[in-house]
Each structure stands twice: as structure tokens, then as C-alpha cells.
PANUZA-419999 format. One record per residue: residue in one letter; x, y, z of N, C-alpha, C in turn. Coordinates in steps of 0.001 Angstrom, whole numbers, plus 500000, padded with zeros to 6 digits. Layout:
REM PANUZA-419999
aXYZXYZXYZ
...
***
This chain:
REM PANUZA-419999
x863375576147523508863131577412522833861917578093523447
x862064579378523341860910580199524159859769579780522978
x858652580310523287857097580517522553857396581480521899
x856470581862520913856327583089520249856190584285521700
x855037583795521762854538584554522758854897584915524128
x855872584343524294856787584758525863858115585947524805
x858380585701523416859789586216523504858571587835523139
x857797587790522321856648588669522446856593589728523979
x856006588972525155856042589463525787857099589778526573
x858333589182526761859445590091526935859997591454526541
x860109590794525203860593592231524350859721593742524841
x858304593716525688857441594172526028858096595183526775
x858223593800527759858776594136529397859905594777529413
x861025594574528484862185595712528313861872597045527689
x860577596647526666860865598126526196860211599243527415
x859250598698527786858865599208529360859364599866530244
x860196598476530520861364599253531481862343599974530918
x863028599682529795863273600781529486862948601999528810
x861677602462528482861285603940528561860906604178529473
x860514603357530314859574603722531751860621604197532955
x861740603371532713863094603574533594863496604413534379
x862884606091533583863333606703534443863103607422535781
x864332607480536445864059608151537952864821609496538279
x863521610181538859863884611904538657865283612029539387
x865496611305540808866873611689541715867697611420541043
x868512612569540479869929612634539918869673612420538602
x868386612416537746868496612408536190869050611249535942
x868646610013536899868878608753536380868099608282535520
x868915607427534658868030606076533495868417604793534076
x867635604341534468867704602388534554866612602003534194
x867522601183533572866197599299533002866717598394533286
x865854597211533796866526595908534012865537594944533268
x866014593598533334865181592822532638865766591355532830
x865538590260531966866084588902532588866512588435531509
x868027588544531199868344587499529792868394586423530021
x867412585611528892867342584594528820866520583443530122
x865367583761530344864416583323531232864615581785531400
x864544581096530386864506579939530353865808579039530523
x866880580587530597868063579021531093868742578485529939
x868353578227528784868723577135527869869888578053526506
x869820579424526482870728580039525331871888580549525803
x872783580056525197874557580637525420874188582177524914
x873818582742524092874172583780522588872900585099523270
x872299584383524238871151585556524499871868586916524903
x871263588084524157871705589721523801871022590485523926
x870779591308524384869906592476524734870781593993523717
x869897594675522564870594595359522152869809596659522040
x870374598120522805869309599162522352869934600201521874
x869204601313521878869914601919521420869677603780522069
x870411604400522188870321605758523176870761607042522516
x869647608019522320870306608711521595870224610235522213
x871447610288522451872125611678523103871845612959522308
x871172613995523398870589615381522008870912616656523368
x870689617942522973870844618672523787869351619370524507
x869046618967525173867496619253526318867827620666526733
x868629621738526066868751622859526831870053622894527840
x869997621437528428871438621813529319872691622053528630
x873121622046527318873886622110526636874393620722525730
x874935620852524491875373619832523770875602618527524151
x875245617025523852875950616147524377877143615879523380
x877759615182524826879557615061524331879857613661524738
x879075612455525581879592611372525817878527610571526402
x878246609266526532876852608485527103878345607687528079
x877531607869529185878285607104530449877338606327530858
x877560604645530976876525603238531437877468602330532285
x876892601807533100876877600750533690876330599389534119
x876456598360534378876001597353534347875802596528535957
x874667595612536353874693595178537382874125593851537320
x874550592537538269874416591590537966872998591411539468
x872390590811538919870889591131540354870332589368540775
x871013588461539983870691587009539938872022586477541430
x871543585229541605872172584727542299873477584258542156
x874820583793542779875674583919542060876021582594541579
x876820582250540110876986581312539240878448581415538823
x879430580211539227880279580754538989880875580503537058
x881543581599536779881167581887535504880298582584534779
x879376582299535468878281583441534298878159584484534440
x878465585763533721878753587265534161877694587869533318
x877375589019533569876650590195532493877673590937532493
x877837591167530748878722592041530096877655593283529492
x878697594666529496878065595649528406878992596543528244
x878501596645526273878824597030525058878107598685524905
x879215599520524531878761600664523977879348601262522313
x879218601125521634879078601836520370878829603231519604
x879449603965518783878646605080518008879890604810517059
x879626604719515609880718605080514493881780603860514826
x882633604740515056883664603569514932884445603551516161
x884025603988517625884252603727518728883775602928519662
x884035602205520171883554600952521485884172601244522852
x883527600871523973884083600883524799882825599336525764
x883729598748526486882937597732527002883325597423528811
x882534596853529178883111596529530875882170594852531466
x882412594498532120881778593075532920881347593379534042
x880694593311535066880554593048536404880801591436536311
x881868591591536766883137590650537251882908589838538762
x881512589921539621881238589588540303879760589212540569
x879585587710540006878084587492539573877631587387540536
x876481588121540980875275588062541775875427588745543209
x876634589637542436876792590293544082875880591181544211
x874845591661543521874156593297543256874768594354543161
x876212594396543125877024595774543164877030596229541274
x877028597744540921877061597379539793878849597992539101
x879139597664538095880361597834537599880444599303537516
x882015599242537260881793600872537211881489601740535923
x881414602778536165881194603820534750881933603385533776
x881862603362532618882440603579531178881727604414530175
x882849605042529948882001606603529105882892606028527390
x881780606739526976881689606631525419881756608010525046
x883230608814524433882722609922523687882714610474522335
x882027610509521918881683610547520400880319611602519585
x879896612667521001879034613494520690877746613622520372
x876988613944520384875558613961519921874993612790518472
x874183612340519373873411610895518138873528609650518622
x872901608792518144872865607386518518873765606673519290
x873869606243520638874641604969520653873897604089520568
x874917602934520597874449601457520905875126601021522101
x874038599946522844874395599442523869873833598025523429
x874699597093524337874474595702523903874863594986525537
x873614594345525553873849593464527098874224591941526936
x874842590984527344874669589709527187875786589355528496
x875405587348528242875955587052529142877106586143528393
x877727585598529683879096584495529401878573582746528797
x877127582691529195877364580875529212875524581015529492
x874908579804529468873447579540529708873215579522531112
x872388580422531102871915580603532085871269581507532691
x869859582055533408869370583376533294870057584496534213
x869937585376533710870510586595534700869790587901534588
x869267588086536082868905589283535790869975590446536399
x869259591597535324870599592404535342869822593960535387
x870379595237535598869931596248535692871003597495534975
x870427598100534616871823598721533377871044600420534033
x872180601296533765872070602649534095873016603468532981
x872257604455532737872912605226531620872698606674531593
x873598607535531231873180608523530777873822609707530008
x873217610794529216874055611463528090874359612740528628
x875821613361528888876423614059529793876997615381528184
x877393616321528594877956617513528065879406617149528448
x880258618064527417881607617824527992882351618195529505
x880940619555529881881819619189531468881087618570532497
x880087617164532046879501616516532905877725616699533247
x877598617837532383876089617963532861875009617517532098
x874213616499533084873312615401532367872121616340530768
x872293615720529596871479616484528866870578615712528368
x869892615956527265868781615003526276869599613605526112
x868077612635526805868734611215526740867586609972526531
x867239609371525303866289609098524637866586607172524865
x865960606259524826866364605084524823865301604304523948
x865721603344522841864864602467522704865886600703522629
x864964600320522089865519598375522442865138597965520879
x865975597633519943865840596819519055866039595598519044
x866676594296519847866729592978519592866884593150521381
x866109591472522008866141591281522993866027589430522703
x867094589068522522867376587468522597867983587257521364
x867787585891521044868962585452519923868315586285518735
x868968586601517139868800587382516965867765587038515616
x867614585551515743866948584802514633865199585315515170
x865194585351516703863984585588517701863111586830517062
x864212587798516270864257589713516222863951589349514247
x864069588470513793863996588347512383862673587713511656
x862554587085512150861053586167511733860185586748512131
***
């Protein structure tokens, strides 16, 4: 089991990277981070949350993310990701652990307000991973796109 104080300073390091994430070329968002450092949790989850608004470029209409696997390769162990709002999901794998390529787009549309995104892996073992996102108008043009991180490991870690 991690320390207080390492799952402490993780949770840090994601929220970091992800507000810090962003990069001006192309109105990108990425964060990456390392589920599960220590190797030892099947169940480790990374869960945040993104909330799509209109910055002037016009209304948002859909959050489009992707996922990338950045660890060495293991066979079996994948990074998966989860998108959410209401009562829609949409999900994808990078299906090729440790190649650095990342999966492709999956768009979520469900309009202005909160999603959820949820990272995890297949089996124990650490993976680092790099996630890209962002909140688009209905004919594609990047608008208001806000990110925070509510649980980063098992979820007993996020309760006590």
C-alpha cells in the first residue's frame, strides 16, 4: 500500500498536470501521470472531471479525448478511458501497450457542462499514460474547456 504521503503527493502531480497541461499549438489539453506507481493495485483509477462552456468561440456541443500508453510494453496490461455526462458513455483502450501511439478520438456529445473522464488499467501494474482532450462546438471549433481530478487511485485512498 502507498503512504499517506506519496498518494498525497500524487494526487498533486495530476492535479498539476492537469491544469498545468495546457499547450497553446492547436488549443491542446494533455495530462499524464503514472497509475499506480507501486505496481501492487489491480482497481487503480484516475477520475476527473471537464467542464465544457462557451469562451466566445461559440456553444459547446461535444468533449473529444484520447488516451496513450507511455510505459514499456506488458503483455496484457492496457490503459483504458471512460467518458460520461447524464446518461451517455462512450469509452476506447489503446490496445497496444507501450507503443507511445495514442488511441484514437472518441467524442462524447451531450452539450455544455460537466463530463467525466475515468482512466484505469487492465491488471497490476504501473503505467504511465498521457490523456488529451478537448470541448469542441457542433461544427468542430475548440471552445471553453476547464479540467479538474477528483479521485486518483483506489477509491478508499479518495475517502479517508
Amino acid at each position: 500500500m502507498q503512504s499517506e504521503s506519496l498518494k498525497k503527493t500524487l494526487m498533486a502531480v495530476f492535479i498539476a498536470a492537469a491544469t498545468v497541461g495546457y499547450v497553446g499549438i492547436g488549443s491542446a489539453h494533455t495530462a499524464g501521470a503514472t497509475l499506480d506507481p507501486d505496481s501492487s493495485i489491480r482497481s487503480f483509477t484516475g477520475q476527473a472531471f471537464v467542464t465544457c462552456f462557451n469562451d466566445g468561440n461559440g456553444e459547446a456541443d461535444h468533449l473529444i479525448a484520447r488516451i496513450r500508453d507511455l510505459s514499456p510494453p506488458v503483455s496484457g496490461l492496457l490503459v483504458n478511458l471512460q467518458l460520461y455526462k447524464g446518461n451517455k458513455s462512450n469509452s476506447i483502450s489503446d490496445t497496444i501497450s507501450g507503443d507511445a501511439d495514442f488511441s484514437p478520438f472518441i467524442t462524447l456529445q451531450n452539450g455544455p457542462g460537466v463530463y467525466w473522464i475515468m482512466v484505469n488499467k487492465t491488471d497490476k501494474g504501473a503505467r504511465n499514460f498521457e490523456l488529451e482532450w478537448h470541448c469542441n462546438t457542433r461544427d468542430g471549433v475548440h471552445t471553453g474547456t476547464d479540467i479538474g481530478v477528483s479521485q486518483f487511485g483506489e477509491p478508499e485512498f479518495i475517502s479517508k
